[in-house]
Phi, psi and omega in degrees: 000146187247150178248147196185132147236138214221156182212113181242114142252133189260217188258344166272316198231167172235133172241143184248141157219120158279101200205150158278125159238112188260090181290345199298313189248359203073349186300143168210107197255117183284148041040299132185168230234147137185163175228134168245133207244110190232022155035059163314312213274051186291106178066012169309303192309309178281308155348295182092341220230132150298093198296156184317311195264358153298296206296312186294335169279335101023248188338282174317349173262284207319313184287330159297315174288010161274312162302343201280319153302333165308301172300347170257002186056022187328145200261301176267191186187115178246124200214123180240096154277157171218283211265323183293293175323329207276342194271307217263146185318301195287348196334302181310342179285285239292341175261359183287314192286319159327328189278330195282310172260359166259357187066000172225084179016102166297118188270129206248113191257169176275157181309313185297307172275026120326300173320303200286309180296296192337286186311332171249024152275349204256321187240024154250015152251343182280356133008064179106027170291146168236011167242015172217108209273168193245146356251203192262138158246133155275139163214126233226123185258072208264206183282317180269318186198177181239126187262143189231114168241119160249162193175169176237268183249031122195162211332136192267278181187155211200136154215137189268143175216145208267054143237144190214171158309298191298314186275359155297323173293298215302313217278302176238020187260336178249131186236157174043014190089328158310126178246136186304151171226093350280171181302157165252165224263341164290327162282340154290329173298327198279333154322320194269326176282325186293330192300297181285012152257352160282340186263340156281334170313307212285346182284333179288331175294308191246145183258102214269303179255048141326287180299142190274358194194090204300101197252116159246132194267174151053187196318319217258353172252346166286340180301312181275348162333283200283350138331259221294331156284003176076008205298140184275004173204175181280133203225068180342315187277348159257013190256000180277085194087353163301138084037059192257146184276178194258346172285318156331283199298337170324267186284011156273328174272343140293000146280304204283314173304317180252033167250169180278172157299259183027292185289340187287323170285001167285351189301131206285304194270356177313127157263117181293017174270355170250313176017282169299309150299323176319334161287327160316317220257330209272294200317300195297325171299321190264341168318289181307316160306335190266321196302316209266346181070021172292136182253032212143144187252115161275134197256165178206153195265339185275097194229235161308306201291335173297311199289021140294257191333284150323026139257317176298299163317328179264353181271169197299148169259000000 
């Protein structure tokens, strides 16, 4: 086993995972798992730019996860930005400051090699499942952009498109600095038009409905995971390989579009780093669950950041 630390920063959050890794066998036993939703990609979509006080909630998280590392004594450190860093102008502050407090260059990757880490965080334990047929779309949801991989037991053909929560909220949801409360129904279609010329983009490449077994990454689908179980807090291990029906997520994403904030933060399993976005984010999982005729989603905790681990682990040290 390799002791390894991987840091995905996207565009709402920054995530750490500390872990024993075996590549050999695939085993990956966590150390510690967290997240800080620290909005890098704040007003990038108008801007082009990393705004000051994103980089500096950025910065500050980095210097927590440097002690946390410190402290498991992690032998590699592997640290991946991607779509807000990967957009914005200024992109050379965010890796100059990342170097100073982690010691190690942030590799700011392409939508394809995104792809490639998801899929194979997502889809190296399902490995000899036999109630989940193959293959597999991965579809991996972030704050900036989404990535769509299909594969069985590895990657097929992947393409990443520019719809996300954050960039869909910041893009037709905030006027004046104001984020509409709730959207009006003309701003949800127009979310929804963009989402549906991303799944055509994403369609001249990839062949999304090929798949037999739909796998959804990151915040905005565990999230509605832990919605549609009711859960009174947010809980991984049941939100992990859970199940959501396309009627579920239908009607968890028509609650969430016509609520206020107020009422989407009374939700138990809520991160209040989500609040705002989430209706955005739930909407693209049902575009995609509807393009594809999927009638369920396996949702999985497993995503970029294990498969960052696993890399981190096979590469020399």
């Amino acid at each position: 086993m390799t002791r390894v630390a991987a840091v995905d920063c996207g565009t709402n959050s920054i995530r750490l995972l500390v872990a024993d890794v075996d590549p050999a066998t695939g085993e990956l036993v966590d150390l510690d798992r967290r997240m800080t939703i620290v909005r890098l990609g704040q007003g990038v979509d108008r801007t082009g730019r990393l705004a000051p006080e994103a980089l500096e909630r950025t910065f500050a998280a980095c210097r927590d996860y440097a002690e946390i590392i410190k402290e498991h004594g992690a032998e590699r450190l592997r640290f991946v930005a991607t779509s807000a860093s990967r957009d914005a102008e200024n992109r050379d502050e965010f890796v100059r400051g990342v170097l100073d407090i982690l010691g190690v260059e942030p590799e700011v990757i392409t939508g394809d090699q995104e792809a490639e880490f998801s899929f194979t965080g997502a889809t190296k334990e399902l490995a000899g499942r036999e109630d989940l047929a193959r293959p597999y779309l991965v579809v991996d949801i972030g704050g900036g952009s989404t990535e769509f991989v299909v594969g069985d037991d590895h990657v097929r053909v992947a393409r990443s498109v520019d719809v996300g929560c954050v960039r869909m909220t910041e893009r037709h949801l905030v006027h004046g600095g104001e984020i509409s409360d709730p959207p009006t129904e003309e701003q949800i279609a127009a979310i929804r038009a963009d989402i549906e010329a991303a799944l055509d983009l994403a369609e001249r490449t990839v062949p999304l409905r090929e798949a037999r077994t739909l796998v959804g990454l990151a915040g905005s689908v565990t999230t509605v995971s832990a919605i549609a179980q009711d859960l009174p807090e947010y809980d991984s291990a049941r939100i992990h390989h859970s199940r959501v029906s396309l009627a579920r997520v239908r009607e968890i994403t028509d609650r969430l579009l016509h609520s206020t904030h107020a009422e989407r933060a009374t939700i138990p399993s809520m991160h209040p780093g989500r609040v705002d976005v989430i209706g955005a984010g739930s909407l693209v999982l049902l575009a995609i669950m509807e393009r594809i005729g999927a009638q369920e989603v396996v949702v999985s905790e497993h995503d970029i950041l294990d498969g960052i681990a696993y890399y981190a682990a096979e590469s020399p040290s």
